[in-house]
C-alpha positions in Angstrom: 107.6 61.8 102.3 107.4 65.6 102.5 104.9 67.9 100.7 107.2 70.8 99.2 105.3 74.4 98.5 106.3 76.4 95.8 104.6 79.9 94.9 104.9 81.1 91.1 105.0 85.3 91.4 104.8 85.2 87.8 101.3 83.9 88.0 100.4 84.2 91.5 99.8 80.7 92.1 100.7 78.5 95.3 101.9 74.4 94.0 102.6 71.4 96.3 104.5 68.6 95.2 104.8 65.5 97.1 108.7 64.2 97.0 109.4 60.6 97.8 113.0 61.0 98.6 115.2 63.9 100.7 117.3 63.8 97.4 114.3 66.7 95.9 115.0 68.8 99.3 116.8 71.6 97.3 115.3 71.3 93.9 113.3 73.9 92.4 110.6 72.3 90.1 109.5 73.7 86.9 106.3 75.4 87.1 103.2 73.0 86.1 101.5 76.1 84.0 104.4 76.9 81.9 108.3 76.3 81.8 109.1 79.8 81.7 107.5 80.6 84.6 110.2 81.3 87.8 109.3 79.0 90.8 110.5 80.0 94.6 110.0 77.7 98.1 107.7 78.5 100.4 107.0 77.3 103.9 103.7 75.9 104.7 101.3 77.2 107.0 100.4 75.2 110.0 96.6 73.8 109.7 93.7 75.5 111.7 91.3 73.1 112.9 88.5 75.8 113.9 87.7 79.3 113.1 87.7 81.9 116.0 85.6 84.5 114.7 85.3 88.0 116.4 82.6 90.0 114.6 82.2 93.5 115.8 79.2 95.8 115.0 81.0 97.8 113.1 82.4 95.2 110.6 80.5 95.8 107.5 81.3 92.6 106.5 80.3 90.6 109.8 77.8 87.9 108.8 78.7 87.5 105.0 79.4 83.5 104.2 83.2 83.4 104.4 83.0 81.1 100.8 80.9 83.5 99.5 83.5 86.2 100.1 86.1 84.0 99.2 84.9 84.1 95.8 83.8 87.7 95.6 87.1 88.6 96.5 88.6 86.2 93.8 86.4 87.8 91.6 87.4 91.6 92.5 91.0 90.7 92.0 90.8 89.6 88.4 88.7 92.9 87.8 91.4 95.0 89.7 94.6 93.6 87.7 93.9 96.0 85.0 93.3 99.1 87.1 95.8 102.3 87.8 96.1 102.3 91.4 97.8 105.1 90.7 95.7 106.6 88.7 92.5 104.7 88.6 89.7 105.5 86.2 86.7 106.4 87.9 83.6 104.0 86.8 85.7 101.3 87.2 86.5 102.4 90.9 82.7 103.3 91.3 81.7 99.8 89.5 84.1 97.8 91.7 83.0 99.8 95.3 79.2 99.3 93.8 79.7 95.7 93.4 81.4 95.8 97.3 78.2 97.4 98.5 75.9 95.8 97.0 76.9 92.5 98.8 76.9 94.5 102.1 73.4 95.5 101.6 71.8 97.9 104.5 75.4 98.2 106.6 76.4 100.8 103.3 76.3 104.6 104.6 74.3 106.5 102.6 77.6 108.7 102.4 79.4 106.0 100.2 76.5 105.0 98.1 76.5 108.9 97.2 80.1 108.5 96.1 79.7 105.4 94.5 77.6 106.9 92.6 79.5 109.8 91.9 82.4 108.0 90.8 80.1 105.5 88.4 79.0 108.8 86.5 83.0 109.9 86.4 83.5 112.5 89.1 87.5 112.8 90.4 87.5 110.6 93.2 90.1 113.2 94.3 87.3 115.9 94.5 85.0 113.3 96.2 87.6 112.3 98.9 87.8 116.4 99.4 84.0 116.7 100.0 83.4 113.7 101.7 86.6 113.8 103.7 90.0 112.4 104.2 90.4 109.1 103.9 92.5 108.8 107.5 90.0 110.9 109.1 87.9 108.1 110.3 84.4 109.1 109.4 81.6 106.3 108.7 81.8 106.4 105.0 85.6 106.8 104.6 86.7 104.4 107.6 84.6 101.6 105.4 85.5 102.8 102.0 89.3 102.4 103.4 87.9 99.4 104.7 87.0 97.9 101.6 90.2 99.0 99.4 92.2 97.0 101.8 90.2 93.9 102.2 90.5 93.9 98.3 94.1 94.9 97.6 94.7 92.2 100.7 92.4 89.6 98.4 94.5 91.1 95.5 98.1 89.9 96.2 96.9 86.8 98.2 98.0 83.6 95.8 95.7 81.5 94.6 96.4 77.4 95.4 96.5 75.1 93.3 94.6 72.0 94.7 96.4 69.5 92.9 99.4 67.1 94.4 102.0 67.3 91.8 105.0 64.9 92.0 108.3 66.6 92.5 110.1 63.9 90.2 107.9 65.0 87.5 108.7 68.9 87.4 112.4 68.3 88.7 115.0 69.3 85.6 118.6 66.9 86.6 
């Protein structure tokens, strides 16, 4: 009996239905938050038993409980969905990078808690980026702000899973 995976991009979400018979092989199941909601197939990943971990001393985020970041992370993303990337308003940059180094602690350069700070009273992150360097130019402060805008854009777009076993037969339109 296989285990189907089906990712929902309208609500970011990962499902896994258990189908007792081939015949559901080539089905597309509803989605179990909402009939309007598209479905597409993914393909699993294979399990990982253990954990290799390289930690560098320059990770700013080398000893942090992985759960712990799990959930930070999960956290960050619903505060990002309503930002401008484009455009993004600058306290609720600052307020997002002072919620990132606060969980680092003493690895933040006193560089970035500058422009944290900055941004959290509404200066141009533009501007900032100008005095405090480019962003590609791969100076303490920027290297980890960069650093930190991917790890959460990453966390962004990453699905959540649903950790319910839905039966196909169930969500399957004939």
């Amino acid at each position: 009996m296989p285990i189907y995976e089906f990712y929902c991009p309208d609500n970011n979400k990962l499902y896994s239905f258990l189908a007792r018979t081939l015949a559901y092989r080539d089905k597309v199941p509803v989605c179990p938050d909402g009939d309007g909601l598209r479905m597409e197939r993914r393909v699993s990943p294979f399990a990982v038993i253990g954990k290799a971990k390289e930690e560098t001393a320059d990770d700013p985020f080398a000893g942090i409980d992985e759960s712990k970041m799990e959930s930070f992370m999960a956290d960050m993303e619903r505060e990002m969905g309503g930002m401008d990337e484009e455009n993004p308003d600058p306290r609720q940059l600052g307020h997002f990078m002072r919620k990132m180094t606060d969980m680092m602690g003493d690895k933040t350069p006193p560089e970035l808690r500058e422009m944290v700070r900055r941004l959290e009273a509404g200066e141009d992150p533009e501007k900032l980026e100008e005095q405090f360097g480019g962003m590609d130019e791969g100076e303490a402060g920027d290297a980890l702000f960069s650093q930190m805008l991917k790890r959460a854009k990453a966390a962004r777009k990453e699905p959540l899973r649903d950790p319910k076993l839905y039966e196909m037969r169930d969500f399957v339109k004939e």
